[in-house]
Each structure stands twice: as structure tokens, then as C-alpha cells.
C-alpha positions, -999 to +999 in steps of 0.1 A: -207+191+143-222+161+121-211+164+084-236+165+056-224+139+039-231+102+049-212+080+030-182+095+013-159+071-016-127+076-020-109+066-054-077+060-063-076+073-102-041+062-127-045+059-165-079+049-162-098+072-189-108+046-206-129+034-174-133+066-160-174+070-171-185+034-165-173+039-134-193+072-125-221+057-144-223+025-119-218+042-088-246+073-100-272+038-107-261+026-070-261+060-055-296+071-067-309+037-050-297+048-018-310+075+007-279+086+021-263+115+015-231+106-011-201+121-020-172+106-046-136+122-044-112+112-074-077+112-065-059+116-100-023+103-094-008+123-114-017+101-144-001+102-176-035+094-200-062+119-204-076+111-168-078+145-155-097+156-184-121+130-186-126+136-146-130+173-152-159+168-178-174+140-153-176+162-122-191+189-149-215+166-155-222+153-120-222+183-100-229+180-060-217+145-064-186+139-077-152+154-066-117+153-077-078+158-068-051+164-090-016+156-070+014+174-085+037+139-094+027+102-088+030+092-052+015+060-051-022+043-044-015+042-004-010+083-002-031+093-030-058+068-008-050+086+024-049+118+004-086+114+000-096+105+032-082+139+046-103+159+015-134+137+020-161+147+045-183+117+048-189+103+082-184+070+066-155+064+041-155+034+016-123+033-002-123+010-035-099+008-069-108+028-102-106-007-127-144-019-118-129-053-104-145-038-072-182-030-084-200-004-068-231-022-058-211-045-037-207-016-010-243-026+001-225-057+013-199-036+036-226-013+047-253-041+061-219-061+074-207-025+091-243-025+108-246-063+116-214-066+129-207-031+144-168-037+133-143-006+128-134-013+094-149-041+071-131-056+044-145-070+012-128-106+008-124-111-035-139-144-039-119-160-071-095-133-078-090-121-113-056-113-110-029-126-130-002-155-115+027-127-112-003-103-090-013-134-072+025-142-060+033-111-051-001-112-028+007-139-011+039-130-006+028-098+011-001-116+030+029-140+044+054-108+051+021-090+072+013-125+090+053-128+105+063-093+102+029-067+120+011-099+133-019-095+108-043-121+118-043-157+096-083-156+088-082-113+081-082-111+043-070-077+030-080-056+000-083-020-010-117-022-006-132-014+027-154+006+048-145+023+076-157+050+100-149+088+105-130+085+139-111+050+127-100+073+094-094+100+116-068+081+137-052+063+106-043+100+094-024+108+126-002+085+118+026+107+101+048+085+077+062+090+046+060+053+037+023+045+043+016+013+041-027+012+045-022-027+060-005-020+090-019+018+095-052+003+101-036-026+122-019-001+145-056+017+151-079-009+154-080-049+154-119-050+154-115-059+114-137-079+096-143-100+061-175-101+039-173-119+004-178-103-027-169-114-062-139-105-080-147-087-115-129-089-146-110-053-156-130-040-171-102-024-198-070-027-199-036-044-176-032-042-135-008-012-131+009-033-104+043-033-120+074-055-101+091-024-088+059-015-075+054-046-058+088-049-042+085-008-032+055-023-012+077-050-002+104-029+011+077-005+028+062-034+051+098-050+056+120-018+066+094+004+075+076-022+102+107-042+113+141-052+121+143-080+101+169-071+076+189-054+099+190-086+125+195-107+090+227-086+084+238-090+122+230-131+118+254-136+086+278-111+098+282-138+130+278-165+104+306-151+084+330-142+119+327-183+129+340-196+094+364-169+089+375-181+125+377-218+115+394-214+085+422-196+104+421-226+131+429-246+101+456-231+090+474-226+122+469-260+128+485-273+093+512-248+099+523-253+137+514-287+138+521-305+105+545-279+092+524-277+060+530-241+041+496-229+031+502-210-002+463-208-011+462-171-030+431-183-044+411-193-013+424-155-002+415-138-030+377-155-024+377-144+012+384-108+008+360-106-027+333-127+001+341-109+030+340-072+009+306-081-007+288-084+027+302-056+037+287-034+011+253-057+014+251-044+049+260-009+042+231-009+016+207-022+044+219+002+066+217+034+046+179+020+038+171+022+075+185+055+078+173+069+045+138+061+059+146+073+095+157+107+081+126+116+057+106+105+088+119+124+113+121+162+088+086+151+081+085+154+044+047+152+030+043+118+007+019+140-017+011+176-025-021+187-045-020+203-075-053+212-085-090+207-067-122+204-085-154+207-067-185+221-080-210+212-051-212+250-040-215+260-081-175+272-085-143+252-093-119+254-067 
């Protein structure tokens, strides 16, 4: 049975109640220009501001149109994303971040590049990011670990917001994984992905809430989540590690049998057990990664859990 809604949008929400209502106000302006039949779900990840509050008074105030989700603790933008696009009931689903760098009339460019180009997902390309040098490193460096690690292609930009259809988000949410990683999720469905530029805003208040252990999480997610690289790593210097240990002791027998030299090098010992201990523990921490990850997986644990529900569409607050 075709849903009601047309076009749903799914936002992310953390510490943003300071851009909470310009937010609702730009999207009402592009709404009301539309004839489609919108909704808006706010995903509140558990923020620590007065987000929920100002999202409460904002669905009040918007009734039919806006949404929201309260999850009980902070899981992260990729679950409290995929979070929405279970809740939402749109047959298409725009996803997009809560700071206004992505501006709401800009998803007139993914729909009129959705129906030119008849693609399964489009992705809005940020023409001269606004990010700072520490956020643009840590992109690159995830756009390099995708290209060698899930075989993203070269010329396939990727950002948070993008535009998708009801079947293509139907299959992404099949995927059961505690460790979501959007990137490859829609990689593993569908390869029919394409680009349209759009300009990068300014935050519009405000510092990215992309910390470093954030970034490396997502690091670690793509890395032992989506390969073996570590883990052949660890075999590689464990082999690495076997031949010199192996030539050293050629040495010594050779200094010993053959030129009767005594070898009385505690030092050089000492080194090799402190060496040989150290990438044994390394390895060990790789390894109990990998089986950390393999254990949540296979009990199923869920990566969020809602705490509270606001909708006022049918008049009541659920």
C-alpha cells in the first residue's frame, strides 16, 4: 500500500538548540513551495543542551509536519540516521545534518537529479567545504580507507546528505550490525550512486561536533568492521618479526661455533623479549577487537533504543 507521505527528511539532532528553529523555519519556506506531501523526523541523540525541549515546542508549533525521537543514550549520527529511516514513512527519504551547512532548498537539486538520472541514491557533492583542516584530514583519510578497503568508487563523493528511495532504504535496514557504517551499507545495496553539486554553508552557530575519538571510532568501524586488514597486518609483522629473530640467532651461532666468540649481549636480550612481548600484546589487542565486534554481532544487540516519540500528526503525543 503507497504511503501518504512523499518525501520524508530525516535529521540527525545533537546540541543544536541554538539552530534548532532556523532550521524548521528554512525547511517550512522550502516545504510550502513544494506539492508533495512532507514529513520531517528529528532524531535527538540523546543531546546534552536543551534540544529535546526546543524540538518539543517546534513539533507543537508545526503539527502534521514535523516529528521527533528521543533515543535513551548517544549512539552516534549513523544509528540515530538509520533510526529515522525505520520511523519515517516517506516513499522518498532525504537524510541531511542539523548545523544548516546542508541548506534545505538544496534538496530541489537531489530531487530533479533523482528524476533526471533515475539513480538509487543521489549524493549532494559540498562544493568548497567549510570544514576545518583537522575535519578535512580526517575526510580524506576516510575517503582513502573506503577507496582500498569496500572498493568505493574514485569519482563517488560522499556526504550525509542524500536522497534515496523507499526499497534502497528498505534494504540498507536489513542489514543487521551493530557498527553501521552508512558508506558501505549503501555500497553493499546498490552501486547505481550518483553526485550533484551543491554549496557548502557556513555553521550556522557554533563548532563541528566531530571530535578525534569520534573520527577514529568511524575509523575503526570501516577498518575492522569491513576488513582484514589489521589482522593480515599482525600476521605480516609477526613473520617480519620470526625472520630477524631467526637471523639474529644465525649470527650468534655462527660467532659462537665458528669464531669461538662468547656473545654476552644482556642488553640486545633484554630488547628482544621487551620487542618481542610488545607485539605480542599489539596483536592480542587486534584480536580481541575482532572478536569483541564478532560477539555483539552475532547476540544481535540493538545500536539504539527510543526513549520517547513525539508526533502530533493524528492530534495526540505519542
Amino acid at each position: 500500500m503507497k504511503s501518504s507521505i512523499d518525501i520524508s527528511i530525516v535529521i540527525p539532532v545533537f546540541n543544536s538548540a541554538r539552530i534548532l528553529p532556523e532550521l524548521i523555519h528554512e525547511l517550512r519556506i522550502f516545504v510550502q513551495q513544494r506539492k508533495e506531501q512532507f514529513e520531517v523526523l528529528l532524531v535527538d541523540d540523546f543531546s546534552t543542551d536543551d534540544s529535546w525541549l526546543v524540538l518539543k515546542e517546534l513539533c507543537l508549533q508545526n503539527r502534521g509536519l514535523l516529528k521527533a525521537i528521543r533515543l535513551s543514550r548517544n549512539c552516534g549520527q549513523q544509528s540515530a540516521t538509520l533510526c529515522g529511516m525505520r520511523e519515517c514513512k516517506g516513499d522518498i527519504i532525504i537524510t541531511m545534518d542539523d548545523d544548516l551547512q546542508h541548506k534545505p532548498k538544496d534538496i530541489e537539486k537531489l530531487l530533479l537529479t533523482k528524476q533526471d538520472t533515475g539513480a538509487a541514491i543521489v549524493i549532494a557533492r559540498l562544493v568548497e567545504k567549510r570544514h576545518g583542516l583537522f575535519r578535512k584530514m580526517c575526510s580524506d583519510a576516510m575517503k582513502f580507507l573506503a577507496e582500498k578497503l569496500v572498493s568505493k568508487p574514485k569519482n563517488l563523493y560522499l556526504s550525509s546528505f542524500r536522497l534515496m528511495g523507499r526499497d534502497i532504504a528498505d534494504n540498507i535496514l536489513k542489514i543487521q550490525t551493530y557498527y553501521p557504517y552508512f558508506p558501505v551499507l549503501m555500497l553493499t545495496v546498490t552501486r547505481n550512486i550518483v553526485n550533484v553539486d551543491i554549496t557548502h554553508s557556513e555553521r550556522f552557530d557554533g563548532k563541528s561536533k566531530y571530535s578525534f575519538f569520534k573520527s577514529l571510532t568511524m575509523s575503526t568501524r570501516l577498518i575492522i568492521n569491513n576488513s582484514s586488514v589489521l589482522l593480515d597486518f599482525i600476521g605480516l609483522l609477526g613473520i617480519v618479526s620470526s625472520l630477524l629473530s631467526f637471523s639474529v640467532a644465525i649470527v650468534i651461532l655462527i660467532k659462537k661455533l665458528l669464531l669461538g666468540i662468547s656473545i654476552q649481549e644482556w642488553t640486545s636480550l633484554m630488547i628482544s623479549v621487551y620487542l618481542v612481548g610488545g607485539l605480542i600484546l599489539f596483536s592480542l589487542g587486534i584480536i580481541g577487537k575482532y572478536l569483541l565486534r564478532i560477539l555483539n554481532e552475532t547476540i544481535h544487540r540493538t545500536n539504539y533504543f527510543i526513549s520517547e516519540k513525539i508526533d502530533y500528526s493524528g492530534g495526540n503525543l505519542s
